[in-house]
C-alpha positions in Angstrom: 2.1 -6.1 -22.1 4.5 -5.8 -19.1 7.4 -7.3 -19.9 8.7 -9.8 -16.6 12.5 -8.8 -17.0 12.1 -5.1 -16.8 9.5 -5.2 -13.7 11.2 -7.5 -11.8 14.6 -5.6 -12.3 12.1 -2.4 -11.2 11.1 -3.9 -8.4 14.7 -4.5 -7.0 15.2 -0.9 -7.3 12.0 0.2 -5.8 13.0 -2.6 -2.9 16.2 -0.9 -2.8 15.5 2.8 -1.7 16.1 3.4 1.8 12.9 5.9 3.5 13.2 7.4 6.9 11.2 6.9 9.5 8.4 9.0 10.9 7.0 8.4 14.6 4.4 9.2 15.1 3.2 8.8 11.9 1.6 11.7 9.9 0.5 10.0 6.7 0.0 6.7 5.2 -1.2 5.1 1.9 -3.2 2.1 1.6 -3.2 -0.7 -1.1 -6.7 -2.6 -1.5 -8.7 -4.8 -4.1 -11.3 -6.4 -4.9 -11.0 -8.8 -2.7 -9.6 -6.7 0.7 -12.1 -3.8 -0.3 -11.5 -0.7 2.3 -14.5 1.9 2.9 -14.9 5.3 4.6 -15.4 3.8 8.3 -12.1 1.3 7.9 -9.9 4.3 6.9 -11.5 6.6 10.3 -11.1 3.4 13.0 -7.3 3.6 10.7 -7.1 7.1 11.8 -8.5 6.3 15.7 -5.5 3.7 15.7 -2.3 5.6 14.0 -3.8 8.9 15.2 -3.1 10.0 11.4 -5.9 12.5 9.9 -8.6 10.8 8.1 -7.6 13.4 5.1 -4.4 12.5 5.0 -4.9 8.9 3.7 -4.4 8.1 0.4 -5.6 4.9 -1.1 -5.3 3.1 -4.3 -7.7 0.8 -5.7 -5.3 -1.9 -8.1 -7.7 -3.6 -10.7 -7.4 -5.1 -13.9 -10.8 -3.7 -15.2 -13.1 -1.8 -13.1 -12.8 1.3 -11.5 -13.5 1.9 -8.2 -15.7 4.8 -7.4 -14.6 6.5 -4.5 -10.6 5.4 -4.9 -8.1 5.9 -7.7 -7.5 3.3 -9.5 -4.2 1.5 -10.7 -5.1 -0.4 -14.4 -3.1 -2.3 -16.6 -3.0 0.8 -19.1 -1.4 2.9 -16.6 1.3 1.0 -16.7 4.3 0.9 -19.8 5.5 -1.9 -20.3 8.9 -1.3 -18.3 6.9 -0.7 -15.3 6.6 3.3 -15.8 3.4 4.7 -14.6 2.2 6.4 -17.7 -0.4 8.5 -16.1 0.5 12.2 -14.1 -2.1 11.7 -11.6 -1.4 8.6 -10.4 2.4 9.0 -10.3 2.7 11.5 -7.9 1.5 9.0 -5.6 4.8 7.5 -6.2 6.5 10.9 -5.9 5.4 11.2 -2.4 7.0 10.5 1.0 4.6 8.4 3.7 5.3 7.4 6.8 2.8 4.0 6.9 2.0 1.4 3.8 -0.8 -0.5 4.3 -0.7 -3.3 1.3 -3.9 -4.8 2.1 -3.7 -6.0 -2.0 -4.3 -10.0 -2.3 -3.4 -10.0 -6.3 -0.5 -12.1 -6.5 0.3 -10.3 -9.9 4.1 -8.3 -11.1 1.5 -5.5 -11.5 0.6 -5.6 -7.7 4.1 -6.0 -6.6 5.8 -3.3 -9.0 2.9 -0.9 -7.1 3.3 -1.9 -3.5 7.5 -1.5 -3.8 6.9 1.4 -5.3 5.2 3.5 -2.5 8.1 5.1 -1.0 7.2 4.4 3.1 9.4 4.4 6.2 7.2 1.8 8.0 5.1 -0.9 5.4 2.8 -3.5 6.1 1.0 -6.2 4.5 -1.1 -9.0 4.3 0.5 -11.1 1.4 3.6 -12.9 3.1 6.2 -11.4 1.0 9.6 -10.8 3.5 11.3 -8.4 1.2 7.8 -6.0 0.8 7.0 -5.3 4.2 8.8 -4.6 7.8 5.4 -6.4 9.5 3.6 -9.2 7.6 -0.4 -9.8 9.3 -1.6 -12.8 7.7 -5.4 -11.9 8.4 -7.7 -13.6 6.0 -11.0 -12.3 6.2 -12.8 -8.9 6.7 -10.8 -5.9 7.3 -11.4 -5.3 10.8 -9.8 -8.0 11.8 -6.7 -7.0 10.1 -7.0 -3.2 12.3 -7.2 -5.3 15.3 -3.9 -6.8 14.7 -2.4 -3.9 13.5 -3.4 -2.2 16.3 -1.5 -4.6 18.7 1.4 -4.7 16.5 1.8 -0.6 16.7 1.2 -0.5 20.5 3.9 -3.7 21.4 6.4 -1.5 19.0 5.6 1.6 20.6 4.6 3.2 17.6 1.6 4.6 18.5 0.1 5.4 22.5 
């Protein structure tokens, strides 16, 4: 069981970290769940948009029980109860530098947020409306593509991408 005192106090740490910034970006992670599933075509019209490589997306799948089976997936029992990441393979997610977060995640769960402030990103983005998480906040209910869309205004008004 996770205990609340010791993720919360991990998440103020994770929050804490200060990441450069990459522009134009050359990586990015992206956060989904059941209910904001990603496929194959979302993460190429991604690429299209940030003009990152298609193969250099990550994405995790966060889930309480089932595993997705094209994405790794975060579970409960990857997780100590201080927050830790127990398992080698997904940690080094966690190790790594990107340049873009997409949280895309609708869990409203210490799990979910100990995972999203964990990526270590210059530039994150989400859907959940969580100030401290994310530099841009896209309330987009509804189908992914939508969400691009906005995105895809967002990055050409800030000049992050042509």
């Amino acid at each position: 069981m996770l205990s609340e005192h010791y993720i919360n106090k991990r998440i103020r740490q994770n929050l804490a970290r200060q990441i450069g910034r990459h522009i134009p970006f050359r990586n990015a992670m992206i956060l989904t769940d059941l209910h904001y599933p990603v496929d194959k075509a979302f993460l190429k019209k991604l690429s299209q948009i940030t003009g990152i490589p298609y193969e250099r997306m990550d994405v995790l799948y966060i889930s309480d029980k089932e595993v997705h089976p094209d994405w790794v997936t975060v579970l409960k029992e990857h997780l100590s109860w201080n927050g830790k990441i127990r398992d080698p393979n997904i940690r080094r997610y966690f190790e790594k530098n990107y340049d873009l977060l997409i949280d895309l995640s609708t869990l409203d769960k210490p799990k979910k947020k100990l995972i999203s402030s964990g990526i270590q990103a210059g530039f994150r983005t989400g859907i959940s409306p969580e100030p401290d998480f994310y530099d841009l906040i896209i309330r987009c209910p509804g189908r992914p593509e939508h969400f691009l869309d906005e995105l895809k205004k967002y990055l050409e008004a800030m000049k992050f991408v042509p």
